[in-house]
C-alpha positions as a Markdown table, in Angstrom:
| # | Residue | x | y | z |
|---|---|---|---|---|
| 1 | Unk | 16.5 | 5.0 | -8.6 |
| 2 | Unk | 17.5 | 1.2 | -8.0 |
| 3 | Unk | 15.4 | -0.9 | -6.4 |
| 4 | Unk | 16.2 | -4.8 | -4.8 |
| 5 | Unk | 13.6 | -7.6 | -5.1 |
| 6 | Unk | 13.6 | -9.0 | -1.7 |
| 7 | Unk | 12.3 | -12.8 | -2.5 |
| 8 | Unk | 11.2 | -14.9 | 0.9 |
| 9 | Unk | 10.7 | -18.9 | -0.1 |
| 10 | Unk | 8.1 | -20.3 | 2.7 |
| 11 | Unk | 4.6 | -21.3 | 3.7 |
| 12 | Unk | 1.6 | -20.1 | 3.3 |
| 13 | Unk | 1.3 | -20.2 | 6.8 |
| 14 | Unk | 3.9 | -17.8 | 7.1 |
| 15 | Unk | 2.8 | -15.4 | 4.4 |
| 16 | Unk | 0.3 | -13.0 | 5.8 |
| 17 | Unk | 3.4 | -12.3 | 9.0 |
| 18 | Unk | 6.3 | -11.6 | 6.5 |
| 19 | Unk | 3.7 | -9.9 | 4.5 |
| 20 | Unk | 3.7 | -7.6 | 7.0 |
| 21 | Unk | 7.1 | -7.4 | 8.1 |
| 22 | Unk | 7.7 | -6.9 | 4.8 |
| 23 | Unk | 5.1 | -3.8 | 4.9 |
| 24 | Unk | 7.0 | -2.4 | 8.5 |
| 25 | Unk | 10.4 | -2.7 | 6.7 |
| 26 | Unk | 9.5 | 0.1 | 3.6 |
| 27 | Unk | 7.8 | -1.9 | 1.1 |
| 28 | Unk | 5.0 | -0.2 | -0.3 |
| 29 | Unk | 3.2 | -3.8 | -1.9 |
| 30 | Unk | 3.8 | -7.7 | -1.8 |
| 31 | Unk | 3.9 | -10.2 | -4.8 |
| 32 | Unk | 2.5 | -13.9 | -3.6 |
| 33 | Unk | 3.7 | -16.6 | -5.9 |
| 34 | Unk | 1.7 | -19.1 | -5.2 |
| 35 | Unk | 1.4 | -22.6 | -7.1 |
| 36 | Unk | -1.8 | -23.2 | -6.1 |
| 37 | Unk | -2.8 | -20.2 | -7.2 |
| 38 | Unk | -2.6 | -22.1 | -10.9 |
| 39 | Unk | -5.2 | -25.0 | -10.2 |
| 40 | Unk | -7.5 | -23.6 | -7.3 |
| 41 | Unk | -11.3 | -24.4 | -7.7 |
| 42 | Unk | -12.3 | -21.0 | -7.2 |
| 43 | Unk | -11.5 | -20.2 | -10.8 |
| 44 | Unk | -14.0 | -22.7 | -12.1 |
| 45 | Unk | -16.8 | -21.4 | -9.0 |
| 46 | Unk | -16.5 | -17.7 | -9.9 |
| 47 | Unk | -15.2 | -17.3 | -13.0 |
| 48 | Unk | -12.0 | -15.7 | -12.7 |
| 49 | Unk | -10.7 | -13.7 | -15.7 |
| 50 | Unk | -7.1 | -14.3 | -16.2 |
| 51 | Unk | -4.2 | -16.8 | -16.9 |
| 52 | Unk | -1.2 | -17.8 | -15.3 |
| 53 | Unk | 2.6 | -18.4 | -16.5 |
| 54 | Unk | 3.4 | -21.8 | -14.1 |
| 55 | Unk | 6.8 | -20.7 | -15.0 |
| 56 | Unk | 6.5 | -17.6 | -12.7 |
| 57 | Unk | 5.7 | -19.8 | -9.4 |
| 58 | Unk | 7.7 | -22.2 | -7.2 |
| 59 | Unk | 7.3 | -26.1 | -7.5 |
| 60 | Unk | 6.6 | -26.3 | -3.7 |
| 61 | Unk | 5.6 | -23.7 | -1.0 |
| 62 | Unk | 5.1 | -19.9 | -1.6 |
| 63 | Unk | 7.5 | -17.2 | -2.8 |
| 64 | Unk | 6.6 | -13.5 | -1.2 |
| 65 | Unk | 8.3 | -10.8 | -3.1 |
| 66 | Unk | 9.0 | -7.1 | -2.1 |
| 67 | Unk | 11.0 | -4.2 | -3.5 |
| 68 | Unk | 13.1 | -1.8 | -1.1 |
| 69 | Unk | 14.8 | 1.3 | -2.7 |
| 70 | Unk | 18.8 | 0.6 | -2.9 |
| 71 | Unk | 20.1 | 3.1 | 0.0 |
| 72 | Unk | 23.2 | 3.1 | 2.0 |
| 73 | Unk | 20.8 | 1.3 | 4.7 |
| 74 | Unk | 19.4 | -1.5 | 2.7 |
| 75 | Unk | 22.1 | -4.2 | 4.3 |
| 76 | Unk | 20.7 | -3.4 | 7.5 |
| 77 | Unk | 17.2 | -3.7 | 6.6 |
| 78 | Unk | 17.6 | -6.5 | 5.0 |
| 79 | Unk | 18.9 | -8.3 | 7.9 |
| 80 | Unk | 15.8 | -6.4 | 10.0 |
| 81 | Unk | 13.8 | -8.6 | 8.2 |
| 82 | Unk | 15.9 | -11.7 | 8.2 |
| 83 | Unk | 15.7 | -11.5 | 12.1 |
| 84 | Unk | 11.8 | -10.9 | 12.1 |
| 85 | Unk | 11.4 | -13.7 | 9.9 |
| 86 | Unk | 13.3 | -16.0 | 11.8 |
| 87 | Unk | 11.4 | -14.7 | 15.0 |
| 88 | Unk | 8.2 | -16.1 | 13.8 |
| 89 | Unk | 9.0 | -19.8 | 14.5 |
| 90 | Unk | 8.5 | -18.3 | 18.5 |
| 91 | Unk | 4.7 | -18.7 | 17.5 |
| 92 | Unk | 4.9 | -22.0 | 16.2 |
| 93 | Unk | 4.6 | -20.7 | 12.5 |
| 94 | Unk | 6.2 | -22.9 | 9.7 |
| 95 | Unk | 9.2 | -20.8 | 7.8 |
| 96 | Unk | 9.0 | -23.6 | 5.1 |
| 97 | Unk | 12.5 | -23.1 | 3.2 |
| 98 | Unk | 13.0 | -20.0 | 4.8 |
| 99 | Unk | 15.5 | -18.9 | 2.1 |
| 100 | Unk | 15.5 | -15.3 | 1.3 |
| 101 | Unk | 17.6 | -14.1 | -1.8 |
| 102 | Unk | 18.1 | -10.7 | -3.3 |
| 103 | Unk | 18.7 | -8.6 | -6.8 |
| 104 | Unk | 18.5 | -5.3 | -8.2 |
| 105 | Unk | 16.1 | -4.3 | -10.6 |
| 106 | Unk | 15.4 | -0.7 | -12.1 |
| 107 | Unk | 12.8 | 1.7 | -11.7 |
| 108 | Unk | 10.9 | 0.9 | -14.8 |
| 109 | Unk | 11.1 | -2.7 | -14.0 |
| 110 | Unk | 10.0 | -2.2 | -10.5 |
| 111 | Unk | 6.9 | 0.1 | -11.7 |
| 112 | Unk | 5.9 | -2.5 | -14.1 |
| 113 | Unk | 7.0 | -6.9 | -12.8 |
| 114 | Unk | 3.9 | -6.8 | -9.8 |
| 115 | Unk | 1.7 | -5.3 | -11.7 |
| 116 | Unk | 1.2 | -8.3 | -14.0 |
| 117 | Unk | 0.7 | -10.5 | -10.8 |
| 118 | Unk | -3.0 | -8.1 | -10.4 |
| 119 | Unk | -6.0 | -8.7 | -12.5 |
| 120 | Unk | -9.7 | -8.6 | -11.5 |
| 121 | Unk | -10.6 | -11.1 | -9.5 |
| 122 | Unk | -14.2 | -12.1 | -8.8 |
| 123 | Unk | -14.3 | -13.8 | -5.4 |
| 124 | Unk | -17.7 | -14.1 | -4.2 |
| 125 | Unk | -21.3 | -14.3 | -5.3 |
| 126 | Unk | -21.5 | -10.4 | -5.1 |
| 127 | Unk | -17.9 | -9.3 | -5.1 |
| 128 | Unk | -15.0 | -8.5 | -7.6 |
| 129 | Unk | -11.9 | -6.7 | -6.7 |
| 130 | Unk | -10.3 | -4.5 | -9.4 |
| 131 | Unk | -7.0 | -2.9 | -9.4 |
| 132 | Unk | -6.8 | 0.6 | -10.2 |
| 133 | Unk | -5.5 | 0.4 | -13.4 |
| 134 | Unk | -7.8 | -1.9 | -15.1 |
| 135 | Unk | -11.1 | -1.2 | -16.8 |
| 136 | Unk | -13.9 | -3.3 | -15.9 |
| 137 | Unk | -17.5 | -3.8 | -16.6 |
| 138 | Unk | -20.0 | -5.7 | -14.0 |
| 139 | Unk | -20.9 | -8.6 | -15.7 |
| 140 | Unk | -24.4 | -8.0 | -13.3 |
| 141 | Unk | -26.3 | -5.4 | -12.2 |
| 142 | Unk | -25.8 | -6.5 | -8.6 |
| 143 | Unk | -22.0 | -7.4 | -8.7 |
| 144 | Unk | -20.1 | -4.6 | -6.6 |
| 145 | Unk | -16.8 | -3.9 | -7.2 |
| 146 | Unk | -14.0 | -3.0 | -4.7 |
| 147 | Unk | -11.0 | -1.4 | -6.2 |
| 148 | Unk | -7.8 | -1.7 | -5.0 |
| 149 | Unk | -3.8 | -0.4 | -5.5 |
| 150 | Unk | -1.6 | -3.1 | -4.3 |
| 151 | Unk | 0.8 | -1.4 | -4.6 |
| 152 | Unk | 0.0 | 1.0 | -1.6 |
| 153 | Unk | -1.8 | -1.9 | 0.2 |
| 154 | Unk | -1.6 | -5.0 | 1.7 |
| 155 | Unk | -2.6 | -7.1 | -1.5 |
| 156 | Unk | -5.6 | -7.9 | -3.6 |
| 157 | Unk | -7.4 | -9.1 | -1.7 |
| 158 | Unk | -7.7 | -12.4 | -2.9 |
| 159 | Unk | -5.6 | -14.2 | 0.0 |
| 160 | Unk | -8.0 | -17.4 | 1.5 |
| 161 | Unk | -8.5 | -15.8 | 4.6 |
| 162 | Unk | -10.1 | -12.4 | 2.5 |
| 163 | Unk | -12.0 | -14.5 | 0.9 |
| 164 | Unk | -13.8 | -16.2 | 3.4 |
| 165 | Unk | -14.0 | -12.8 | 5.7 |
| 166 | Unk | -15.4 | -11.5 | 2.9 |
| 167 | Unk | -17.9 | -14.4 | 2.2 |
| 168 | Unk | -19.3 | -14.7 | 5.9 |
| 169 | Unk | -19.8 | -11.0 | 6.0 |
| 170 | Unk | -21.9 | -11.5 | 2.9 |
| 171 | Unk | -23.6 | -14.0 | 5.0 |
| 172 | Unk | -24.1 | -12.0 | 8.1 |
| 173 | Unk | -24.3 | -8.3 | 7.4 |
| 174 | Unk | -27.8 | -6.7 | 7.4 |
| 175 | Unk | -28.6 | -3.2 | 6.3 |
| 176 | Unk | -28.0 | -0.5 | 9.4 |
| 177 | Unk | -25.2 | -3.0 | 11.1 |
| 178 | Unk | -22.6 | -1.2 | 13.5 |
| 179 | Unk | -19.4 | -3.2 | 12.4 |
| 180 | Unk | -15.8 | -3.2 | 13.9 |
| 181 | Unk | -13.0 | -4.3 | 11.8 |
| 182 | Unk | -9.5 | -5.3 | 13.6 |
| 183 | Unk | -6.4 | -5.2 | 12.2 |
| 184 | Unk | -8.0 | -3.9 | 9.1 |
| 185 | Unk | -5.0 | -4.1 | 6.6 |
| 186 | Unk | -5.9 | -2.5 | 3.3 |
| 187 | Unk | -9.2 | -1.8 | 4.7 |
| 188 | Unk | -11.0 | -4.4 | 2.0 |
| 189 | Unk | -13.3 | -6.0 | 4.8 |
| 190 | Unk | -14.6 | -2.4 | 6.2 |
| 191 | Unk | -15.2 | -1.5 | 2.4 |
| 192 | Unk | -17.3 | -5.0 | 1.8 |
| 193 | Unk | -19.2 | -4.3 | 4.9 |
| 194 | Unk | -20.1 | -0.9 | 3.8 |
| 195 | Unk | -20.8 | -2.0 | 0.6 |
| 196 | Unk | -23.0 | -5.0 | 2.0 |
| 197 | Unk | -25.1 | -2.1 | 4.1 |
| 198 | Unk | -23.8 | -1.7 | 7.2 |
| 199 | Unk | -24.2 | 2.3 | 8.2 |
| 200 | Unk | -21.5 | 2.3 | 10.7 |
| 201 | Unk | -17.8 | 0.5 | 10.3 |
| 202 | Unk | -14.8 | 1.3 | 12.7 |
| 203 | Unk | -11.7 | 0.1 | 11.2 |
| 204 | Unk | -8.6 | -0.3 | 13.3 |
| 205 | Unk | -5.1 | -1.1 | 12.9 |
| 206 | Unk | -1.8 | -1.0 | 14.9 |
| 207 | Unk | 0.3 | -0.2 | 12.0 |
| 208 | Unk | 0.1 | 3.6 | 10.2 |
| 209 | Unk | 0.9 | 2.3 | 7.4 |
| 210 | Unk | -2.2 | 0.2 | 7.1 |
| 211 | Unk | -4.1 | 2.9 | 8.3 |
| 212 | Unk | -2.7 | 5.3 | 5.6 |
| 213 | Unk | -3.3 | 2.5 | 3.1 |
| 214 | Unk | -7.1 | 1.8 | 4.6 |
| 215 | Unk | -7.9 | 5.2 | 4.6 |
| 216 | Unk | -6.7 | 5.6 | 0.9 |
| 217 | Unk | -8.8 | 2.9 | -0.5 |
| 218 | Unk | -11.9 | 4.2 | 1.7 |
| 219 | Unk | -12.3 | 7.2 | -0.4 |
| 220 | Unk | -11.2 | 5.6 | -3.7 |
| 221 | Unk | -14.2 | 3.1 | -3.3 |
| 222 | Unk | -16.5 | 6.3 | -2.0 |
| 223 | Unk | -17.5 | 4.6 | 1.6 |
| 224 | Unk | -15.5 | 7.3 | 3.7 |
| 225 | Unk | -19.1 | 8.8 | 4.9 |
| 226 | Unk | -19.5 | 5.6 | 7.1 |
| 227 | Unk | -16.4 | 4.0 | 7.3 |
| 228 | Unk | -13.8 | 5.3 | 10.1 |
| 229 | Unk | -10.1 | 4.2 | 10.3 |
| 230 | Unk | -8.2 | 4.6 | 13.0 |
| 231 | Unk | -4.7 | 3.6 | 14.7 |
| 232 | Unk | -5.2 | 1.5 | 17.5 |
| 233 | Unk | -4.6 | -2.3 | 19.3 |
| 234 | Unk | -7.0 | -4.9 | 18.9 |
| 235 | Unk | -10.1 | -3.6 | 20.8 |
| 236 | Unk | -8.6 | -1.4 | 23.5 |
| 237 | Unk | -10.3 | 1.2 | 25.0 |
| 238 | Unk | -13.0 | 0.2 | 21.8 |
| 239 | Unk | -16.5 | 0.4 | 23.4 |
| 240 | Unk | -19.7 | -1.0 | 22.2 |
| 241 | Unk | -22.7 | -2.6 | 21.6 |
| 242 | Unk | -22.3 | -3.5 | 17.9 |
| 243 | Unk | -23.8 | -6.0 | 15.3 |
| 244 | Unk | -20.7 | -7.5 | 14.1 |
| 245 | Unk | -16.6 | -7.9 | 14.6 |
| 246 | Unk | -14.8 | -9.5 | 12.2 |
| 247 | Unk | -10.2 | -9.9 | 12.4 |
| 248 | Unk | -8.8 | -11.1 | 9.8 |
| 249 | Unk | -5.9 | -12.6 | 12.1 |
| 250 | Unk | -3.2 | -14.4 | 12.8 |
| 251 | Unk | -4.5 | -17.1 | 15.3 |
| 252 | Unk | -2.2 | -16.5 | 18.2 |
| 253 | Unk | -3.8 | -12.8 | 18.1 |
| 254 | Unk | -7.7 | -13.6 | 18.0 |
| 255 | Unk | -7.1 | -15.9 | 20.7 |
| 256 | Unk | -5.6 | -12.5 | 23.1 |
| 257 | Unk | -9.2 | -10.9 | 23.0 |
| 258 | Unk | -12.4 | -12.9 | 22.3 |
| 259 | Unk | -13.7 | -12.0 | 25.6 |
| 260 | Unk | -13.1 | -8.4 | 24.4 |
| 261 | Unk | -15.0 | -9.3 | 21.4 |
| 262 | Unk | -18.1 | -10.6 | 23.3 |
| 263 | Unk | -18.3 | -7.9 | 25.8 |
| 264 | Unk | -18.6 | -5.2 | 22.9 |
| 265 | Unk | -21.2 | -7.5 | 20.8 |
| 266 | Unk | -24.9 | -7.0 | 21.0 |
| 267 | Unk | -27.2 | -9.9 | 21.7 |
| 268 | Unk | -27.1 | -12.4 | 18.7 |
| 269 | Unk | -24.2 | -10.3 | 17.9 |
| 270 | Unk | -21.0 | -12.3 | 15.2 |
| 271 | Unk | -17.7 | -12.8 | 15.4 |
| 272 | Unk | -15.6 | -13.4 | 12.2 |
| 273 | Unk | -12.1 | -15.1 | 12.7 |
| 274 | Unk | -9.9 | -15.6 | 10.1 |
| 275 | Unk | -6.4 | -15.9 | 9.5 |
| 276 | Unk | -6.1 | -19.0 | 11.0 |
| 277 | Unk | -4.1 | -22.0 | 9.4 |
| 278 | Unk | -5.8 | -25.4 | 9.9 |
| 279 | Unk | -3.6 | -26.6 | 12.6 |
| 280 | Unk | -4.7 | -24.0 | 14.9 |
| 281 | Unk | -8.5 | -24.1 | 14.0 |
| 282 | Unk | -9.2 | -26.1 | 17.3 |
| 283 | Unk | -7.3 | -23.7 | 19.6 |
| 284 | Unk | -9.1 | -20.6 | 18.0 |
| 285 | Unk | -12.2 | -22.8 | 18.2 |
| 286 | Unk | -11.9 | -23.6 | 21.8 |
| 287 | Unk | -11.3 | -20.3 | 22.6 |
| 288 | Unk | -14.3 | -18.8 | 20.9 |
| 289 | Unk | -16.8 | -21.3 | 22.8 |
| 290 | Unk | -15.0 | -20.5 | 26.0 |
| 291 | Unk | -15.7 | -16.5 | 25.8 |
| 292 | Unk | -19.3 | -17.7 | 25.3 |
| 293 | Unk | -19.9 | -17.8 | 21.6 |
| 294 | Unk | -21.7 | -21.0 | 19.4 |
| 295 | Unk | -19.8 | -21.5 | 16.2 |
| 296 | Unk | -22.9 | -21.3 | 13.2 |
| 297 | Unk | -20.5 | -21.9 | 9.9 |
| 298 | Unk | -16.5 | -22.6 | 9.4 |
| 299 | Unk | -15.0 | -21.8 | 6.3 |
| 300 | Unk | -12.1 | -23.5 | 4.8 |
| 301 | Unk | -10.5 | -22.6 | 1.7 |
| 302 | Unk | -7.1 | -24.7 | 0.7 |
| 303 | Unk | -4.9 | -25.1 | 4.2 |
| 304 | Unk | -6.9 | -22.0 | 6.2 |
| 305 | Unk | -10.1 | -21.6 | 8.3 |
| 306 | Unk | -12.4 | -18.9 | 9.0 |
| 307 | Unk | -15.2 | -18.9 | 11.7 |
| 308 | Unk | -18.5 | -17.5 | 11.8 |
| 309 | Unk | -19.6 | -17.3 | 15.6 |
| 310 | Unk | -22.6 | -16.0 | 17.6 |
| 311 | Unk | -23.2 | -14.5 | 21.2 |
| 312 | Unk | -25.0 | -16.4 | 23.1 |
């Protein structure tokens, strides 16, 4: 079979949306080529593994890459996603260069070019995420290790906003916790939470594909006995109390239901936001305190924010 590389030049703003669209239009994993990616801190902090060809990444911006199966359809597709892409700028998102360009590859070359793109990652005190493929030892007896296949998910994993979900739950998750996860994605943040303690984690997600995806890496990592995953809008018809809600978000979303999120929180109850580039951290912000909740850390990691708020 043929395969086209489908290559996006933009933000990073704009990289979890096209992400997605990407995702809706038949692509079954993303590759991020980030320049960052080749000098950020983080690699020095946790002692990341691996190392970087700067020849594979842009000078400026981000470079999201896809592959779509050559069919009698893929013009249309293509210009699907063109359209999508373009409709983003309705929610004030940066496009960047917005230049999209496309080649064929073949099969064996489209099994093989992401893959070299996915190495273990260690990206908090506690966690490390591990493709499937790999072979990797704990380098402590209290690491734990999520394992992941980009290539039927929604990335490693390693995305700032992840990151930071994944580092306040660390912060905020106690043993028993009920936890709701929105817009769950590959289902990384229900598997942490899980993995963190919590006995009880509802994951939910609008698209079937990230619930396929989520409920795939839920049994690979063996937390299927407490977490759920489910198709289903933000947090409608969702019913509480619980400990902790955490969306991992585009801002203009989180914004649509933090009242929903406090009514279904317990007393003392969090809130983790992420997803949210730094030019709409006060928006997000207001909104949070306005639905009743104090703001106890923010996270930032390179141009994103992440908020961990309480119920007052």
């Amino acid at each position: 079979m043929k395969w086209s590389e489908i290559s996006i030049h933009t933000t990073q703003e704009a990289v979890e949306p096209i992400s997605n669209i990407l995702h809706e239009a038949g692509a079954s994993g993303v590759v991020i080529e980030d320049p960052f990616d080749l000098t950020k801190e983080r690699e020095q902090v946790f002692g990341e593994i691996y190392q970087l060809n700067p020849d594979d990444y842009p000078v400026e911006g981000v470079i999201v890459k896809a592959y779509l199966p050559v069919t009698s359809f893929l013009g249309e597709t293509v210009e699907a996603i063109k359209e999508s892409v373009n409709n983003l700028l309705v929610f004030d998102i940066d496009l960047g260069h917005n230049e999209i360009t496309i080649s064929e590859v073949n099969e064996e070359e489209w099994a093989t070019a992401w893959k070299k793109y996915y190495n273990p990652v260690k990206i908090s005190e506690k966690f490390t995420i591990v493709p499937t493929w790999e072979t990797y030892e704990p380098v402590s007896s209290d690491e734990l290790i999520i394992e992941l296949d980009p290539g039927m998910a929604f990335g490693t994993g390693t995305h700032p906003t992840t990151v930071m979900c994944i580092q306040a739950l660390e912060r905020t998750v106690e043993n028993g916790d009920s936890v709701i996860d929105v817009g769950t994605g590959s289902g990384i943040l229900s598997i942490a939470a899980a993995m963190l303690g919590a006995s009880e984690v509802k994951a939910f997600d609008l698209d079937p594909v990230a619930v396929d995806s989520a409920r795939l890496n839920v049994k690979l990592n063996k937390v299927h006995d407490r977490v759920t995953v489910a198709q289903n809008n933000l947090l409608d018809k969702v019913e509480g109390p619980v400990d902790l809600v955490v969306a991992n978000i585009l801002a203009e979303i989180i914004v649509r239901f933090t009242d929903e999120a406090a009514s279904i929180l317990k007393p003392n109850g969090y809130f983790i936001t992420s997803g949210i580039i730094n030019t709409k951290k006060q928006e997000v912000k207001d909104r949070l305190i306005a639905s009743g909740f104090q703001i106890e850390e923010t996270l930032l990691m390179e141009d994103w924010v992440a908020f961990i708020a309480k119920k007052g």
